[in-house]
TORKOL-4160 file (C-alpha; in steps of 0.2 Angstrom, whole numbers, padded with zeros to 4 digits, m for minus):
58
<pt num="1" X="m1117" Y="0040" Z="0065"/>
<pt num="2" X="m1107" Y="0025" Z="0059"/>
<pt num="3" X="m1100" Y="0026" Z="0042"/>
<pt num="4" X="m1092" Y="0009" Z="0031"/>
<pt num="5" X="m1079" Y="0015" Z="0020"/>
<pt num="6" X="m1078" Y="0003" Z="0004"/>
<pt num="7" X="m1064" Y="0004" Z="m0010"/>
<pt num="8" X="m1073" Y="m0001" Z="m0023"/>
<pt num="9" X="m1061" Y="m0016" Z="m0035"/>
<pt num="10" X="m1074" Y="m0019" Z="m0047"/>
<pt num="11" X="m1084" Y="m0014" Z="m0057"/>
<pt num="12" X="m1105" Y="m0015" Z="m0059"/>
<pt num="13" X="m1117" Y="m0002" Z="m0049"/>
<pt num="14" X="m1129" Y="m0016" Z="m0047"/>
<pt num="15" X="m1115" Y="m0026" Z="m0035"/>
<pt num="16" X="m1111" Y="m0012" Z="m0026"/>
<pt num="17" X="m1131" Y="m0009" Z="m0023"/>
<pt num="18" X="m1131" Y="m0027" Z="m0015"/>
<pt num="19" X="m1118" Y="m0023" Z="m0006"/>
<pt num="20" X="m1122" Y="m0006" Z="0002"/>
<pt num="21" X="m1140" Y="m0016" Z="0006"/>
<pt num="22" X="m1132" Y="m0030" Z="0013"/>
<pt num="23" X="m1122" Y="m0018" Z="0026"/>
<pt num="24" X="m1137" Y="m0009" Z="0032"/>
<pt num="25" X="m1145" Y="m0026" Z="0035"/>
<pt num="26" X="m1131" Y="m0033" Z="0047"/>
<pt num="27" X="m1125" Y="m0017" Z="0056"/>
<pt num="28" X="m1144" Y="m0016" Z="0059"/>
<pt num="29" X="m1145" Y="m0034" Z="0064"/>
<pt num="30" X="m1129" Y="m0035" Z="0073"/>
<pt num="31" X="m1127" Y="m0019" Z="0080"/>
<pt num="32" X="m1143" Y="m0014" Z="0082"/>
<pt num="33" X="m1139" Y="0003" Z="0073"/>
<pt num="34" X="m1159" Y="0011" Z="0068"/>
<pt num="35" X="m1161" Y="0011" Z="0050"/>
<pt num="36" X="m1155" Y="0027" Z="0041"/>
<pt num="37" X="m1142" Y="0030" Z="0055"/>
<pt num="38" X="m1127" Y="0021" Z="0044"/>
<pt num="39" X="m1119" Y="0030" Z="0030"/>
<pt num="40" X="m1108" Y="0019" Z="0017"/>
<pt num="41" X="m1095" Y="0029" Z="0007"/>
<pt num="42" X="m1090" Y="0020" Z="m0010"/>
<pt num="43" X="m1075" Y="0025" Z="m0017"/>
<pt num="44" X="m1065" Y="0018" Z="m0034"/>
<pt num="45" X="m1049" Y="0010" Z="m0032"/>
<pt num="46" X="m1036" Y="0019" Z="m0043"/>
<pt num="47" X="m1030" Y="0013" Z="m0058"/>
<pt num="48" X="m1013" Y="0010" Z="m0056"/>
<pt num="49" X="m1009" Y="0010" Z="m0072"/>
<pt num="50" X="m1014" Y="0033" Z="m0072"/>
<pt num="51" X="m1006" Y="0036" Z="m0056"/>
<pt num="52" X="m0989" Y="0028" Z="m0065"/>
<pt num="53" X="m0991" Y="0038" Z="m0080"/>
<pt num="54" X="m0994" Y="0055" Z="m0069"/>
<pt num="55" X="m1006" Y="0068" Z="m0073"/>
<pt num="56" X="m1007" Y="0074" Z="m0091"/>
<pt num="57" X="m0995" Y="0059" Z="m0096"/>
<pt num="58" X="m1001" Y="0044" Z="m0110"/>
Protein backbone atom coordinates (compact mmCIF):
# COMPACT_ATOMS: atom_id res chain seq x y z
CA UNK A 1 0.00 0.00 0.00
CA UNK A 2 1.57 3.42 -0.97
CA UNK A 3 1.92 5.81 1.80
CA UNK A 4 2.77 10.09 1.36
CA UNK A 5 4.63 11.32 4.13
CA UNK A 6 3.83 15.26 4.60
CA UNK A 7 5.62 17.43 7.32
CA UNK A 8 3.10 19.60 7.83
CA UNK A 9 4.65 23.85 7.96
CA UNK A 10 1.45 25.34 8.50
CA UNK A 11 -1.15 25.62 10.10
CA UNK A 12 -5.13 25.27 9.12
CA UNK A 13 -6.91 21.59 9.16
CA UNK A 14 -9.06 22.78 6.32
CA UNK A 15 -5.42 23.10 3.92
CA UNK A 16 -4.34 19.95 4.93
CA UNK A 17 -7.91 18.27 4.09
CA UNK A 18 -7.31 19.76 0.48
CA UNK A 19 -4.36 18.55 0.28
CA UNK A 20 -4.69 14.93 1.47
CA UNK A 21 -7.90 15.09 -1.26
CA UNK A 22 -5.81 16.41 -3.69
CA UNK A 23 -3.12 13.26 -3.25
CA UNK A 24 -5.63 10.50 -3.52
CA UNK A 25 -6.91 12.31 -6.63
CA UNK A 26 -3.56 12.22 -8.60
CA UNK A 27 -1.83 9.07 -7.25
CA UNK A 28 -5.42 7.66 -8.38
CA UNK A 29 -5.05 9.46 -11.66
CA UNK A 30 -1.43 9.03 -12.25
CA UNK A 31 -0.73 5.86 -10.94
CA UNK A 32 -3.66 4.26 -11.04
CA UNK A 33 -3.56 3.31 -7.28
CA UNK A 34 -7.81 1.95 -6.42
CA UNK A 35 -9.28 4.41 -4.19
CA UNK A 36 -8.77 3.52 -0.40
CA UNK A 37 -5.29 1.74 -1.19
CA UNK A 38 -3.14 5.20 -0.25
CA UNK A 39 -2.54 6.08 3.19
CA UNK A 40 -1.21 9.90 3.88
CA UNK A 41 0.56 10.34 7.17
CA UNK A 42 0.60 14.18 8.27
CA UNK A 43 3.02 14.98 10.67
CA UNK A 44 3.80 18.85 12.47
CA UNK A 45 7.05 20.31 11.74
CA UNK A 46 8.86 21.10 15.20
CA UNK A 47 9.05 24.16 16.43
CA UNK A 48 12.37 25.03 16.55
CA UNK A 49 12.19 27.31 18.92
CA UNK A 50 11.22 24.07 21.96
CA UNK A 51 13.69 21.73 20.62
CA UNK A 52 16.26 24.69 21.52
CA UNK A 53 15.11 25.17 24.79
CA UNK A 54 15.05 21.29 25.62
CA UNK A 55 12.39 19.54 27.41
CA UNK A 56 11.14 21.00 30.59
CA UNK A 57 13.25 24.27 29.72
CA UNK A 58 11.29 28.14 29.29
Amino acid sequence: MPLLEVILVGEGEREVRAFVEEAHRIFKEVLGTPEGRLRVAVYPLPDPLEEAEGPGEG
